[in-house]
ROLUMZA-175550 format. One line per field, with one value per residue (C-alpha): residue number from 1; x, y, z. Coordinates in Angstrom, 3 decimals, decimal comma. Example, Ala and Ser with C-alpha at 12.3 -4.5 7.8 and 13.67 -1.06 7.14 Angstrom:
BEGIN
k <- c(1:2)
u <- c(12,300:13,670)
v <- c(-4,500:-1,060)
w <- c(7,800:7,140)
//
This chain:
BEGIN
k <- c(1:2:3:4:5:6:7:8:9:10:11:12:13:14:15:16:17:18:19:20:21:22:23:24:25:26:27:28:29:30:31:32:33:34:35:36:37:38:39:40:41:42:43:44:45:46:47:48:49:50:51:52:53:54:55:56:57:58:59:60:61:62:63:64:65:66:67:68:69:70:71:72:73:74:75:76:77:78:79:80:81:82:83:84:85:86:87:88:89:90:91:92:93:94:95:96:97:98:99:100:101:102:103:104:105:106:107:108:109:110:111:112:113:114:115:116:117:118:119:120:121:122:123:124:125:126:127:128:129:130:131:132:133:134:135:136:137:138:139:140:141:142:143:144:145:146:147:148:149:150:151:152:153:154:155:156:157:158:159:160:161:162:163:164:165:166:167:168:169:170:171:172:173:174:175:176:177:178:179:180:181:182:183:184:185:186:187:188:189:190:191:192:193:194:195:196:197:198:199:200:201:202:203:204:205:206:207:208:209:210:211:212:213:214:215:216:217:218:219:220:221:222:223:224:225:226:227:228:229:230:231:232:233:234:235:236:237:238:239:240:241:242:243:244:245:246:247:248:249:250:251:252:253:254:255:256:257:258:259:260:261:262:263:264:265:266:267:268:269:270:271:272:273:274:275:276:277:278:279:280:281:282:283:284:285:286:287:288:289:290:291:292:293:294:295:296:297:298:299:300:301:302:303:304:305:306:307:308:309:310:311:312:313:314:315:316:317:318:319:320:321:322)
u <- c(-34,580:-32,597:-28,931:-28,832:-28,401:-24,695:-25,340:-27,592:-25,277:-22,338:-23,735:-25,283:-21,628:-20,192:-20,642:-19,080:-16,001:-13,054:-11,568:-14,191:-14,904:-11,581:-10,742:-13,002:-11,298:-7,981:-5,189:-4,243:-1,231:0,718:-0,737:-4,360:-6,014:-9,310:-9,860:-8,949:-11,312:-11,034:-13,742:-15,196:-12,699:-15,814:-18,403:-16,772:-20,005:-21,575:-18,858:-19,319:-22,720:-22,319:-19,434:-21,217:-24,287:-22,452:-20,484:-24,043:-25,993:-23,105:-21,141:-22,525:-26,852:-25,135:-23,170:-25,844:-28,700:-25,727:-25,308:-28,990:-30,024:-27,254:-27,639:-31,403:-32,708:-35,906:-36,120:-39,262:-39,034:-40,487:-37,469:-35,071:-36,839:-35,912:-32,033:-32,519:-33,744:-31,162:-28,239:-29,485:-27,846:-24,697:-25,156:-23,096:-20,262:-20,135:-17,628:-14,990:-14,549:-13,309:-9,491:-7,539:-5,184:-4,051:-4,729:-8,152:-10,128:-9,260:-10,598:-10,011:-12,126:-10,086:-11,616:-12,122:-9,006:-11,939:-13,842:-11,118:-12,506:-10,759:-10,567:-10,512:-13,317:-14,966:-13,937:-14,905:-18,212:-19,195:-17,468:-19,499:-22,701:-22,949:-22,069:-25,156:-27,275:-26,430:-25,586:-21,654:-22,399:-22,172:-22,224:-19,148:-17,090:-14,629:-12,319:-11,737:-8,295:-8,453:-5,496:-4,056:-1,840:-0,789:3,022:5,749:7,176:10,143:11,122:12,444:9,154:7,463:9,345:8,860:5,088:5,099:7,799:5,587:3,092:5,597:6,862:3,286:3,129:6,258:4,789:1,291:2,764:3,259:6,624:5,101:3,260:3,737:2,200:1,753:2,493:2,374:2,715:0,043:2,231:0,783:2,525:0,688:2,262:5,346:8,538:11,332:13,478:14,593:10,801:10,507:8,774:12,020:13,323:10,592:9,496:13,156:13,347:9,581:10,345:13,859:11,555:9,391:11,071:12,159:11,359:7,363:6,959:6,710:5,984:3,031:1,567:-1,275:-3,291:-1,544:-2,958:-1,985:-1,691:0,640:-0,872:2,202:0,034:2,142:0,318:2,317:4,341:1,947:2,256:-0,482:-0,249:-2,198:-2,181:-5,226:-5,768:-8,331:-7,531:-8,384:-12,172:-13,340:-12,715:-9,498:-11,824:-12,684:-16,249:-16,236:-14,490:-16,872:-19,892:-18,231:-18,122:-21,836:-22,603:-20,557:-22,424:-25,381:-25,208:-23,464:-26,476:-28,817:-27,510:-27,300:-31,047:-31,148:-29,293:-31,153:-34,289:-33,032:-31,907:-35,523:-37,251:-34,706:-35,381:-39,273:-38,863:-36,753:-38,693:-42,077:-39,953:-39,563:-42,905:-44,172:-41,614:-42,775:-46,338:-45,354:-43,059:-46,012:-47,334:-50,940:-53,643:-54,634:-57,078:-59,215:-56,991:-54,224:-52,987:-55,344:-58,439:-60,249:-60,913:-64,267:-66,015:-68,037:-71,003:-69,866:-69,002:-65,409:-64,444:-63,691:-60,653:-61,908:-61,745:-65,344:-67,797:-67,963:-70,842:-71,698)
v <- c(54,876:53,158:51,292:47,439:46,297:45,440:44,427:41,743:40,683:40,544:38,105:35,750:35,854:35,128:31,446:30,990:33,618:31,655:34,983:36,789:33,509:32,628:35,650:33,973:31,211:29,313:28,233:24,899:23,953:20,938:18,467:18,382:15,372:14,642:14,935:16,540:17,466:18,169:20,634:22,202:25,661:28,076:26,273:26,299:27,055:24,591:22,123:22,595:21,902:18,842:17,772:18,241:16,550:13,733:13,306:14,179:11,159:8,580:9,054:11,144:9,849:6,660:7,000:9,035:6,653:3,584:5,713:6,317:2,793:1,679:4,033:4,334:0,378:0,771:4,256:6,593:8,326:11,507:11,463:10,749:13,645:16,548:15,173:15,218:18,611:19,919:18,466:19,464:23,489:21,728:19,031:21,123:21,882:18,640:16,686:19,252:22,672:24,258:25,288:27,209:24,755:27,801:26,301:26,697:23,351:21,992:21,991:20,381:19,313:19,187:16,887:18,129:16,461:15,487:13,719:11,244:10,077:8,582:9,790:6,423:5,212:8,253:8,203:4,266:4,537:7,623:5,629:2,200:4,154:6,032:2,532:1,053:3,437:3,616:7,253:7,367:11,029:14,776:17,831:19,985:16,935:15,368:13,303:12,627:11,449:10,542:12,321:10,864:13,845:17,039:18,266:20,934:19,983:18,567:15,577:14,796:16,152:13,646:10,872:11,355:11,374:8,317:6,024:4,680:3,638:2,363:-0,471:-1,201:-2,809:-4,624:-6,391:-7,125:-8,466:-12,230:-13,454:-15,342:-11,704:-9,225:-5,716:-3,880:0,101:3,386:7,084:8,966:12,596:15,697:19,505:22,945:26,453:25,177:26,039:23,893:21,877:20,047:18,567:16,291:13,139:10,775:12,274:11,741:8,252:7,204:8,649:6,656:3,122:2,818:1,377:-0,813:-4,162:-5,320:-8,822:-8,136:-5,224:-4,029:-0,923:-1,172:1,689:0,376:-2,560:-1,313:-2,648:0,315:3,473:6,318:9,975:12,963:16,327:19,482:22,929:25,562:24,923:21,848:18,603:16,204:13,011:10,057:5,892:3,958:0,277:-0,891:1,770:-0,083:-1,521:2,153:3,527:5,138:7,476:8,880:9,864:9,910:7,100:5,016:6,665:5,002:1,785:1,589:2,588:-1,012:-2,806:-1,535:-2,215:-5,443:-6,632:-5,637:-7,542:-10,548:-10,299:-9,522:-12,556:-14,574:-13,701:-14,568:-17,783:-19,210:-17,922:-20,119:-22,774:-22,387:-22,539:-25,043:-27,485:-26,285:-27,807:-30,700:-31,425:-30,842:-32,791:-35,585:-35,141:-35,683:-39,324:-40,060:-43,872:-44,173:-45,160:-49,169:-49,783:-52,651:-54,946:-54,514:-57,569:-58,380:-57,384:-60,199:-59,108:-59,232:-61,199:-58,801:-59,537:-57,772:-60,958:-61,894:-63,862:-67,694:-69,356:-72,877:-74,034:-74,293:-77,138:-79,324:-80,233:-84,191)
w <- c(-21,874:-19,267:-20,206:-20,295:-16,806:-16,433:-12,711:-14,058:-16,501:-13,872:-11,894:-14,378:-15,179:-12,091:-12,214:-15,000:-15,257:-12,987:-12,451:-10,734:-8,968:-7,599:-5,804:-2,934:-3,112:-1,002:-3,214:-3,149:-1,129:0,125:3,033:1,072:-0,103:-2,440:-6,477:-9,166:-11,765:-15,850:-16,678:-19,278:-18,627:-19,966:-17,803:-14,327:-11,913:-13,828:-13,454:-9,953:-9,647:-11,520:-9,231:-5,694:-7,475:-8,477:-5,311:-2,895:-5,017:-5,041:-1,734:0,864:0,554:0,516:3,605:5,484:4,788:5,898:9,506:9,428:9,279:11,832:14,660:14,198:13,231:13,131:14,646:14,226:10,234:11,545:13,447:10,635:8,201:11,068:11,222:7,260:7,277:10,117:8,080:4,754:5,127:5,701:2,621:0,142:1,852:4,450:2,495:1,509:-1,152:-3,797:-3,628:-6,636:-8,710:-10,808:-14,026:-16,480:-16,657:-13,134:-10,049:-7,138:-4,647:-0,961:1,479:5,162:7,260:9,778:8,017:6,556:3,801:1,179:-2,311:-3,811:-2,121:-2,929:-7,211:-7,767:-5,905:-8,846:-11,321:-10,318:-9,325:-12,737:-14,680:-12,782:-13,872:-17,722:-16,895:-18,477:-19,535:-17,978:-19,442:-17,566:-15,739:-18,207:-15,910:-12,436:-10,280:-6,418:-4,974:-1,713:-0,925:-2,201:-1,880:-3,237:-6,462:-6,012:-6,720:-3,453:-1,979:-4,029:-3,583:-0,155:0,220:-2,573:-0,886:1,501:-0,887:-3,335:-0,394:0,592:-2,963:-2,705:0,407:-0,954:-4,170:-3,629:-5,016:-7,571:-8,516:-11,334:-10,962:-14,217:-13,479:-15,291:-14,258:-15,293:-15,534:-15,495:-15,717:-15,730:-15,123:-13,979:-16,109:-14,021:-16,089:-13,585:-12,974:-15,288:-16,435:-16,850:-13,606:-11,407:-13,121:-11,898:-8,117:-7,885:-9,991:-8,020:-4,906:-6,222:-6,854:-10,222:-9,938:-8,896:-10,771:-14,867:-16,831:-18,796:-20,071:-22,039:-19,532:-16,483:-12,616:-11,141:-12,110:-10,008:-10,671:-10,873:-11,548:-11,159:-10,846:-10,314:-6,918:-5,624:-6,659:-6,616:-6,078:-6,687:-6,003:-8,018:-8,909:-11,313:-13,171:-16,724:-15,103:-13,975:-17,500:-16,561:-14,612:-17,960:-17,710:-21,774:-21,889:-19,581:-21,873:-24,795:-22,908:-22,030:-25,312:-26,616:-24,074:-25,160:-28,324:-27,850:-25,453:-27,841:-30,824:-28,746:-28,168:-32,014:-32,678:-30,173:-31,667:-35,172:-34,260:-32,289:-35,567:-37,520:-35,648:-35,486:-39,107:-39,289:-37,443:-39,585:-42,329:-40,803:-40,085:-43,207:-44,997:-42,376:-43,672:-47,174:-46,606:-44,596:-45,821:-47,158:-44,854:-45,272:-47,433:-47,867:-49,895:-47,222:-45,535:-42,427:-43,897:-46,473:-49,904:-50,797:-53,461:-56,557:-54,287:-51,210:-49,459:-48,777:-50,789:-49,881:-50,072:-50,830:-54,324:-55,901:-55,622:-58,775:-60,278:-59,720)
//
């Protein structure tokens, strides 16, 4: 009898052991920009299924079928299936890849520089397309950050790359303003001391302007992402960061859940309350019914009394005999 076949076995493994896996794969390095991804570590090809699912149904259909429709109008569909079926090799791969962070339980997905797409765009129309369809579930993909730009990590570096979109808020915020911020920090397989939170917080907040502009870590408008992995720094610039779940994909379950169940007990209580007033109004009517007044009868005013005889009865006095 023939041994278990550990071929086999490898590669049902592959897609899930990151360290057979990676080897193929680029390491992640500064001038990059797309999403970073919080995985289930011990489900990575899965994770990455999910991911290029998620990102092929809410982004890229949507922006094909948008081209589609605006080069083509009203352009012959047997025509539109071939280009479907000519660009469908390329579907997986069209938006970006995989690239090494160097840490279990995240991935990042870098963006292809031609395509210029940006990772915001790309993370709320998931977010919003998922909350649309009730689906604030999936099984591998945990949480998800738009990342404008990837640099070394230094804090010079990254005040560099962030200074620039630290001003641009200065000059959208009207005077009159207040911007509510937080840094969302982040550090994996990095042991510098000299990369810290409190540093880096400092070198960011010293160009945003005091008057327009307060810390707020709980309800915050915008939210600055700091995630260090290893050598690379990525960084990361989001508003409505509180409506979109915090880009928590548990976190936005739990949301449609409460809405959910808070829509449904308003219909509950709707209900309750017509059948409290359909009763309430039964009530009434039958408590009309009983104060209801008798019918008139015959001795009612209008109607002349009749004598024993059956005749009504006269008013004159009686004749006197003579």
């Amino acid at each position: 009898m023939g041994g278990p076949n550990k071929r086999g076995r490898q590669g049902a493994d592959m897609g899930n052991n990151p360290h057979k896996r990676r080897k193929c794969w680029s390491n992640l390095g500064s001038g990059a920009h797309g999403i970073l991804f919080t995985i289930d570590p011990f489900k990575e090809g899965q994770a990455m299924k999910e991911i290029r699912t998620l990102i092929d149904k809410y982004w890229s259909d949507g922006q094909k079928a948008a081209a589609e429709e605006e080069e083509t109008g009203m352009g012959s569909i047997s025509a539109m299936l071939a280009e479907g079926l000519k660009e469908e090799k390329e579907k997986k791969d069209e938006l970006g890849m995989f690239v090494e962070t160097g840490a279990r339980g995240n991935l990042f997905y870098k963006f292809k520089e031609e395509k210029g797409t940006p990772a915001n765009d790309v993370v709320k129309a998931i977010f919003e397309g998922m909350a649309n369809d009730g689906m604030g579930q999936t099984r591998f993909v945990y949480r998800m950050q738009p990342i404008f730009r990837t640099c070394a990590a230094h804090p010079e570096a990254i005040e560099r790359e962030m200074k620039h979109k630290l001003l641009k808020v200065n000059e959208d915020t009207p005077k009159t303003g207040l911007v509510k911020y937080a840094v969302l920090w982040n550090k994996k397989s990095n042991n510098d001391a000299s990369l810290n939170r409190l540093v880096v917080t400092d070198a960011l907040c010293k160009h945003l302007f005091r008057d327009r502009t307060m810390a707020d870590l709980k309800k915050p408008n915008l939210v600055i992402i700091v995630s260090i992995f290893k050598t690379v720094a990525c960084l990361g610039f989001v508003g409505e960061y509180q409506e979109h779940a915090e880009y928590n994909v548990h976190k936005l379950s739990e949301r449609l859940k409460q809405q959910a169940a808070a829509k449904a007990a308003a219909v509950k209580a709707a209900a309750t309350s017509a059948a409290a007033e359909d009763e309430e109004e039964e009530e009434e009517e039958e408590e009309e019914e009983e104060h209801e007044p008798p019918a008139p009868g015959p001795t009612d005013a209008g109607e002349p009394a009749k004598a024993a005889g059956g005749e009504p009865a006269s008013d004159a006095p009686p004749a006197s005999d003579a």
